[in-house]
C-alpha positions as CSV (number, residue, x, y, z in Angstrom):
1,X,-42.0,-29.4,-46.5
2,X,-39.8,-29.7,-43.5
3,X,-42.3,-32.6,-42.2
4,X,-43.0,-34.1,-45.5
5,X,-38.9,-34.9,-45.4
6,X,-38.8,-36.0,-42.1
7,X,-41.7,-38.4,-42.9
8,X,-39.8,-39.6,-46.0
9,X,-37.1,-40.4,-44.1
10,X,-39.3,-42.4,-41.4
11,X,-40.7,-44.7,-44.4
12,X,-37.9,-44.4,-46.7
13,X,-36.5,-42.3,-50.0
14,X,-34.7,-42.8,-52.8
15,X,-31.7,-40.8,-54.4
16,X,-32.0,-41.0,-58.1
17,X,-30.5,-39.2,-61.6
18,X,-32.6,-37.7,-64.2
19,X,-30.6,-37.9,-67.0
20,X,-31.8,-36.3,-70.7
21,X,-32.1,-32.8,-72.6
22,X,-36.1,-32.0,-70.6
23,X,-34.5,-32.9,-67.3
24,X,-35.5,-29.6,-66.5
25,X,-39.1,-29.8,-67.7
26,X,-39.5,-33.6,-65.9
27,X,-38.8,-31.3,-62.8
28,X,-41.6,-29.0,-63.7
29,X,-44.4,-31.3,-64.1
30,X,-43.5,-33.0,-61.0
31,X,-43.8,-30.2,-59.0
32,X,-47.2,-29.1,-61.0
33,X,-48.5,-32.8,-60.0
34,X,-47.3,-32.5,-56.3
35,X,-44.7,-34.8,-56.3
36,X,-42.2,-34.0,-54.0
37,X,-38.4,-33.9,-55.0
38,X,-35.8,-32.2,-52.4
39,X,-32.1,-31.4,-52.4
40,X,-32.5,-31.0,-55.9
41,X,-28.3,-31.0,-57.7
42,X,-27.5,-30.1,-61.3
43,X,-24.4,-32.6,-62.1
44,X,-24.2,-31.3,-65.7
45,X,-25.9,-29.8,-68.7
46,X,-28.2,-33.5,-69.3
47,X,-27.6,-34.9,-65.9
48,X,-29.5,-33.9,-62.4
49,X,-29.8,-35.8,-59.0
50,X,-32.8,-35.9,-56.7
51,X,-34.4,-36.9,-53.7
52,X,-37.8,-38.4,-53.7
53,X,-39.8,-40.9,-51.4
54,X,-40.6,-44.5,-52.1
55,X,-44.3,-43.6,-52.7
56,X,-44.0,-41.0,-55.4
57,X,-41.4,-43.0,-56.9
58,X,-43.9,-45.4,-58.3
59,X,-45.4,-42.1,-59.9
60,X,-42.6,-40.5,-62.2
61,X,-42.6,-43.5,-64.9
62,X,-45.0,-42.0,-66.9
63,X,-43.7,-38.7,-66.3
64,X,-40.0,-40.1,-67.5
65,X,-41.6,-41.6,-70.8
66,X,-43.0,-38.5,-71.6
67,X,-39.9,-36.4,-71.0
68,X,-38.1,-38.8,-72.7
69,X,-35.8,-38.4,-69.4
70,X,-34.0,-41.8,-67.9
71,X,-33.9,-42.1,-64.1
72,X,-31.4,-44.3,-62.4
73,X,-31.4,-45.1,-58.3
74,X,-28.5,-44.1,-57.3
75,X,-29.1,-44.4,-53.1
76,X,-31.6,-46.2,-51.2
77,X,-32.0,-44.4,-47.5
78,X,-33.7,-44.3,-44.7
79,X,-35.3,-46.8,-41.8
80,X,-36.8,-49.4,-43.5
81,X,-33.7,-49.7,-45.8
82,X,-31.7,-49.1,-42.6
83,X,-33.6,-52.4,-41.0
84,X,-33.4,-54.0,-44.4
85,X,-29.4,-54.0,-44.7
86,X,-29.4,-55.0,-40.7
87,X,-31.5,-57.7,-40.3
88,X,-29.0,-60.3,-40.7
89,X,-27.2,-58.6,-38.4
90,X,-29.5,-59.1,-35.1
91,X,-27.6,-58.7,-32.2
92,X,-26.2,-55.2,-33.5
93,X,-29.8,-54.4,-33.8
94,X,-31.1,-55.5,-30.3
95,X,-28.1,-53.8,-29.2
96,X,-29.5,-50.2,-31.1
97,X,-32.8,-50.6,-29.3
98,X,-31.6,-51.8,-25.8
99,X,-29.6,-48.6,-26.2
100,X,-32.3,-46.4,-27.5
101,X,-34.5,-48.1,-24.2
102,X,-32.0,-47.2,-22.1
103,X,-31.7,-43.5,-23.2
104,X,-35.6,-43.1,-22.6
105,X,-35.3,-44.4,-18.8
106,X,-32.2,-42.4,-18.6
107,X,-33.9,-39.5,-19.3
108,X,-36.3,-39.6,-16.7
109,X,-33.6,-38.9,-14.2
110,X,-31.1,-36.4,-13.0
111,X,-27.5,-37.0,-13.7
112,X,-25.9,-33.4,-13.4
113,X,-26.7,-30.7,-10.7
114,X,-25.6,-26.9,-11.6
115,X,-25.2,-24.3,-8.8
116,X,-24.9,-20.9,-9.7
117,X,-24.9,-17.8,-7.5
118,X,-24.4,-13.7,-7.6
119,X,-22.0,-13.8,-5.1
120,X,-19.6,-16.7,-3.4
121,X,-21.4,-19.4,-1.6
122,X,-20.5,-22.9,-0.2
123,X,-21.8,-25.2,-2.7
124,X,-21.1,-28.3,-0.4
125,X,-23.5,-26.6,2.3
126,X,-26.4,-26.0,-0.6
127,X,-25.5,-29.4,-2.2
128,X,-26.2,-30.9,1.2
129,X,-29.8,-28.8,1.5
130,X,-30.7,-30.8,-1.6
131,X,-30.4,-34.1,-1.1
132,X,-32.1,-33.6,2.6
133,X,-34.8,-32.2,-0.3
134,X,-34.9,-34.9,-2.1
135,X,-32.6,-33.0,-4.9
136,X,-30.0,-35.4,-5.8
137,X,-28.0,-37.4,-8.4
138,X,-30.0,-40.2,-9.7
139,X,-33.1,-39.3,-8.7
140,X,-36.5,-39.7,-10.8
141,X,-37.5,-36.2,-12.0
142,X,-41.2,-36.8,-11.4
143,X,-40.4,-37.5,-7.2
144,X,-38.7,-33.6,-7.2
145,X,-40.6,-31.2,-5.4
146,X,-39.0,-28.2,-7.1
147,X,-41.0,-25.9,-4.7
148,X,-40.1,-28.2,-1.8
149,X,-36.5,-27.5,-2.0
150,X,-37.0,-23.8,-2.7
151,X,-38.5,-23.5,0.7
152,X,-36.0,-25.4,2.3
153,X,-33.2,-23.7,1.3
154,X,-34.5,-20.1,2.0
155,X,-35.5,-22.0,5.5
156,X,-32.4,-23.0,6.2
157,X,-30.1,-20.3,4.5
158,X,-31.2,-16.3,5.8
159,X,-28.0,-15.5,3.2
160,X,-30.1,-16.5,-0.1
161,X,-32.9,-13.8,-0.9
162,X,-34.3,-15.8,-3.9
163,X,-33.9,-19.5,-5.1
164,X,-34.7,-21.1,-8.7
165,X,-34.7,-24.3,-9.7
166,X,-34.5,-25.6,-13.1
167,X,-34.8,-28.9,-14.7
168,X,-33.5,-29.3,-18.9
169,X,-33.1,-32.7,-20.1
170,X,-31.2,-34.9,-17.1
171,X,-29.8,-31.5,-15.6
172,X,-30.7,-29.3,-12.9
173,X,-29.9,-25.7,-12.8
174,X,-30.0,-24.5,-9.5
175,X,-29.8,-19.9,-9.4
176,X,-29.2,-18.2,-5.9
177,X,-29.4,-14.3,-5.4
178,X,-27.5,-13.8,-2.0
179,X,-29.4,-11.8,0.6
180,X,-27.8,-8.2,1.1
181,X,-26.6,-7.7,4.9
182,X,-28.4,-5.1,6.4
183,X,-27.3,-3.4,9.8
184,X,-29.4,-3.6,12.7
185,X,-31.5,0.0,12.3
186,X,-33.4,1.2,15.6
187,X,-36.9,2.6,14.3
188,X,-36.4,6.4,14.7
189,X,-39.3,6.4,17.1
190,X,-37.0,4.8,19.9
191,X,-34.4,6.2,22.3
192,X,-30.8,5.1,21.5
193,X,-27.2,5.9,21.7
194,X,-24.5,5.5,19.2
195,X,-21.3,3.3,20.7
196,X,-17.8,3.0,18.6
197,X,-17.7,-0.3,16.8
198,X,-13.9,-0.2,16.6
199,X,-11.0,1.4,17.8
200,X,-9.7,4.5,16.6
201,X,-8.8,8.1,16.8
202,X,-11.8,10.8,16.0
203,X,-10.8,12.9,13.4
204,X,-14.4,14.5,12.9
205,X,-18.1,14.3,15.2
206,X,-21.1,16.7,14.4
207,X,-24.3,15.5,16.3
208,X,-27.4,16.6,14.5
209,X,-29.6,14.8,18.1
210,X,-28.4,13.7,21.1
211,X,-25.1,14.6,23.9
212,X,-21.2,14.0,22.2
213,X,-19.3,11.9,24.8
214,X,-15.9,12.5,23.0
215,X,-13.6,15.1,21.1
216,X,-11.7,15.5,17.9
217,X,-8.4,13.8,18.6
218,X,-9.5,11.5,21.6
219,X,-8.9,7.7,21.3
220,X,-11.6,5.6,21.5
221,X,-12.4,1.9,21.7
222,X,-14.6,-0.9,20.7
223,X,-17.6,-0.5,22.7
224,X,-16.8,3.2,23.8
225,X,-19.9,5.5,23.7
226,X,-19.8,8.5,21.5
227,X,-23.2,10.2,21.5
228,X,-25.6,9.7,24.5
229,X,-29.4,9.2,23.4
230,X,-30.4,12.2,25.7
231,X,-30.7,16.1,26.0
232,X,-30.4,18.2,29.1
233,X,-31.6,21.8,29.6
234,X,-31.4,23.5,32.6
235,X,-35.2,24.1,32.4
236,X,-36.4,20.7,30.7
237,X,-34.1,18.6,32.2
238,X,-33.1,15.8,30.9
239,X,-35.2,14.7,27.5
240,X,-34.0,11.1,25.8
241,X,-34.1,11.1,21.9
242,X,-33.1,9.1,19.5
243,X,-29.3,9.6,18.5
244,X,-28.2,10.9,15.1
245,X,-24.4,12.1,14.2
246,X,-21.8,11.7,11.6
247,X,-18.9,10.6,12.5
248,X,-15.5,10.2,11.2
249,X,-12.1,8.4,12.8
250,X,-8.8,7.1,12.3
251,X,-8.7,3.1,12.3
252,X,-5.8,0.5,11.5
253,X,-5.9,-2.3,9.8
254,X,-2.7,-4.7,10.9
255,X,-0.7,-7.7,10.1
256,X,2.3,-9.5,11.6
257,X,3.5,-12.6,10.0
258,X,7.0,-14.3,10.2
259,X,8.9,-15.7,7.7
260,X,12.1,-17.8,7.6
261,X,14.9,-17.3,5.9
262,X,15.8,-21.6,5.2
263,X,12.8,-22.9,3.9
264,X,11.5,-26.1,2.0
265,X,11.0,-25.3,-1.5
266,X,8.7,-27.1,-3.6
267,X,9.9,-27.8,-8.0
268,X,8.4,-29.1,-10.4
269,X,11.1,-32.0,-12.0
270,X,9.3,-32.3,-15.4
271,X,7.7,-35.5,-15.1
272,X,4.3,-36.0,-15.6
273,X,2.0,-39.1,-15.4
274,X,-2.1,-39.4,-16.6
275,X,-4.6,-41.7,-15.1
276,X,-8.2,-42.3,-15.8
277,X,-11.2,-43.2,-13.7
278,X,-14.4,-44.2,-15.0
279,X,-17.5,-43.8,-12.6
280,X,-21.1,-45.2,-13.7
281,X,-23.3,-43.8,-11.1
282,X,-21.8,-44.9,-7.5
283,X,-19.7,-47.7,-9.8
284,X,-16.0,-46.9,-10.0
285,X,-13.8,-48.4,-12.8
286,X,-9.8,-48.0,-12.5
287,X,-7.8,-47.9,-15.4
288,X,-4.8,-47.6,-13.9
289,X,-2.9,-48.6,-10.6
290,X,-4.0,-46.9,-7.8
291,X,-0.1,-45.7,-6.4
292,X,2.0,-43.5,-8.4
293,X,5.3,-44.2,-9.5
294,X,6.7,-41.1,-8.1
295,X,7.9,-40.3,-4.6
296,X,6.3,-36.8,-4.5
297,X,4.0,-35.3,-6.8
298,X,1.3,-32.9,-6.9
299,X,-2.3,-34.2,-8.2
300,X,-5.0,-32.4,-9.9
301,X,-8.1,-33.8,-10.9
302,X,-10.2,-33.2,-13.6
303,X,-13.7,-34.6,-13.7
304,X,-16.4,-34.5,-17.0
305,X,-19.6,-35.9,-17.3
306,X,-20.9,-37.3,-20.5
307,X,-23.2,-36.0,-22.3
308,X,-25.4,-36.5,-25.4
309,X,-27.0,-32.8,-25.7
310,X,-26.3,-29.4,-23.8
311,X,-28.5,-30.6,-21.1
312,X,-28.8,-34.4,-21.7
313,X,-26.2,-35.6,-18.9
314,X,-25.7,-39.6,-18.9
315,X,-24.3,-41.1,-15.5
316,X,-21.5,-41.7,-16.6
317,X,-18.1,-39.4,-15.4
318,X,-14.8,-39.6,-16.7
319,X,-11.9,-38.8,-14.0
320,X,-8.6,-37.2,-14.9
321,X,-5.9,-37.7,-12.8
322,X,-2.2,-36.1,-13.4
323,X,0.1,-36.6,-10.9
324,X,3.3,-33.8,-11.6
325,X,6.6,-35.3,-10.0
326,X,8.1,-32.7,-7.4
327,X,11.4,-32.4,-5.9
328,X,12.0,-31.1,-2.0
329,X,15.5,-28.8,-1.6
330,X,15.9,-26.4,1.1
331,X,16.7,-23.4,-0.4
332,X,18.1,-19.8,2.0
333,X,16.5,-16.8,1.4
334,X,18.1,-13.1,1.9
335,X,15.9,-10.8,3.7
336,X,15.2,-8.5,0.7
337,X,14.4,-12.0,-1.2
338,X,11.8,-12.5,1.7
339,X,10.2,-8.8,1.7
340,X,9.8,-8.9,-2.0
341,X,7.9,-12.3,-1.9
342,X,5.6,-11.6,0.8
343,X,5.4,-8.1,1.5
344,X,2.5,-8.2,-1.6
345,X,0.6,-10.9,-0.3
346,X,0.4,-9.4,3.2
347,X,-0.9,-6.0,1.5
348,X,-3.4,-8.2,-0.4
349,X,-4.8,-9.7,2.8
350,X,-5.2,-6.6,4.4
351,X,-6.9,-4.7,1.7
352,X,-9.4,-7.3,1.3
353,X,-10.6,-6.9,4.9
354,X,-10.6,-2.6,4.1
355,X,-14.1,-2.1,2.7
356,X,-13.1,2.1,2.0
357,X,-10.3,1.8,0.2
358,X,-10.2,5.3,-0.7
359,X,-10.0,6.1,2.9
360,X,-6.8,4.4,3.3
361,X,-4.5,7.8,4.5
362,X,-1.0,6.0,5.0
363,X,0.6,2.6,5.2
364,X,3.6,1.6,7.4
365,X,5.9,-1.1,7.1
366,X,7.9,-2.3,9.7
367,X,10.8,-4.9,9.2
368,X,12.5,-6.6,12.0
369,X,15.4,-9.0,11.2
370,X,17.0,-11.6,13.2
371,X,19.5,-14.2,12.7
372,X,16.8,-17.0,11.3
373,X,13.7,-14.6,10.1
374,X,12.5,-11.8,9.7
375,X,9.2,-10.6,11.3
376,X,7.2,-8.1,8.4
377,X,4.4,-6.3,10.2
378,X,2.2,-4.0,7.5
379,X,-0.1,-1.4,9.2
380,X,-3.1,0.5,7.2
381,X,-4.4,4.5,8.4
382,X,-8.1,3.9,7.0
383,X,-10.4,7.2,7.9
384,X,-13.8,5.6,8.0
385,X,-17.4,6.4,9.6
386,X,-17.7,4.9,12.8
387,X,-20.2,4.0,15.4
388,X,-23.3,2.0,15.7
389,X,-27.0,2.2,17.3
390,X,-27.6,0.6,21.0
391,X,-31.0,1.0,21.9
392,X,-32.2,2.2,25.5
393,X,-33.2,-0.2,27.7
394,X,-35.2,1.0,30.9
């Protein structure tokens, strides 16, 4: 039925009222005789409304004589009634098709590029992998090797595990899994030792294979070994193996930073001013002036791409650009003033960088306060595993 409507509308329908007391049974035979009437409306007890297409139109005379049932048109729709009521009006209707023409080539190309990724990536770098690939803005879908660019960006990227590509309407949807780090593991058939990848203070060793260089309690430093790769017996001498402990130390995790008391501060004076920018491909249209009528001002800009459909990008971008008036005062700050602000953000910092959080044992603070600043220094105890493989060499 669904096609039978569309079609009607291609070649035209009319809307009409069947007005009389067998409204009802005019309905009925048309239906029986395969006459097809939609988006059937009862107005009142005599009066109903109707759709029906030109062709069975010309059918439902006898039909209405024999109902004794009077239909009116009421509504005249579709294309060739469309054409009809615009054919006087020629340029508006070369204008429709030039823009209709110009949607079809449009679509041929891509006008938006999505990047999305599992974890955070540079999206310049990728952005830049693709147009070396021939992925870019503007060009013709059918010149895309989609496999092409795959390859080159796990060539090019040992980070991304997997790459996707995915092309709906004018826009291509580019997916990235990230790669997982993994450490560098020594096959278990090779002779290694196990050095200290970081300072600290061993709070706990047990060696399941190979010869403890250092004690509970005893400071070590990057690069310091901790087990040796080797066993010696006073019969056997001395037998290299493949090194194999757990081990446990102390680390830190520091920052120093220092802050001024007299400093520049940055308001906002509540004055606001909105540009726009229209760009048609590399084509830039300014609708404003390009300086701002303020002295200092922060900018943020806002960019949107038209589109028709969900993925149906034109290439056409709308630029927002609103410039916030800001006003310059030095301001003094008391050292609690200064602690309060920063001390939070240094801790932030810092924790980012711990990967065991739950290992973090104690935190110091340390506040040193001169006539100008004051120099915050925040230092993390982290218990962590230490120590890495180095392989043997002969």
């Amino acid at each position: 039925m669904f096609i039978k409507i569309l079609l009607s509308y291609i070649l035209g329908y009319i809307k009409i009222t069947i007005e009389g007391y067998f409204a009802e049974r005019f309905i009925n035979i048309c239906t029986n005789k395969k006459i097809l009437l939609w988006n059937i409306k009862k107005i009142n007890q005599a009066t109903s409304s109707a759709n029906i297409s030109i062709k069975d139109f010309k059918k439902i005379r006898p039909i209405s004589k024999t109902t004794k049932c009077k239909i009116e048109i009421k509504n005249k729709k579709g294309l060739p009634f469309l054409f009809e009521r615009y054919k006087k009006r020629k340029i508006l209707l070369i204008l429709f098709l030039i823009l209709i023409i110009n949607l079809l080539i449009i679509s041929n190309f891509i006008w938006n590029i999505e990047i999305e990724c599992d974890g955070e990536i540079n999206k310049q770098e990728i952005e830049d992998i693709l147009t070396k690939s021939g992925l870019e803005i503007g060009k013709l879908k059918s010149n895309i090797d989609t496999n092409k660019v795959i390859q080159n960006i796990r060539y090019e990227r040992e980070d991304i595990a997997w790459a996707g590509i995915k092309i709906n309407g004018t826009n291509a949807i580019i997916n990235l899994i990230k790669a997982t780090e993994k450490p560098n593991i020594i096959p278990q058939d090779e002779y290694c030792n196990i050095v200290s990848d970081k300072e600290g203070i061993i709070t706990k060793i047990n060696v399941q294979n190979g010869t403890a260089t250092v004690k509970v309690g005893e400071l070590v430093k990057k690069g310091t070994p901790l087990v040796n790769g080797w066993l010696e017996g006073k019969y056997t001498g001395i037998r290299y193996v493949h090194s194999i402990a757990d081990i446990q130390a102390k680390v830190w995790y520091s920052k120093k930073q220092r802050v001024y008391k007299s400093q520049e501060v940055k308001t906002y004076a509540g004055n606001c001013e909105t540009k726009y920018k229209i760009k048609i491909n590399n084509f830039e249209i300014n609708l404003f002036k390009t300086l701002s009528k303020f002295q200092n001002y922060d900018t943020i800009v806002e960019n949107k791409k038209l589109k028709i459909f969900s993925d149906f990008y034109l290439p056409i971008e709308i630029e927002k650009i609103q410039n916030s008036e800001t006003e310059k005062t030095q301001k003094t700050f008391s050292a609690e003033e200064l602690k309060e602000i920063n001390i939070p953000i240094i801790e932030k910092e810092i924790e980012e960088t711990i990967k065991n959080k739950e290992g973090i044992i104690n935190k110091q603070i340390n506040i040193d306060e001169k006539e100008k600043y004051i120099d915050i220094e925040i230092i993390y105890e982290v218990l962590e595993e230490i120590g890495i493989e180095e392989k043997i060499v002969f």
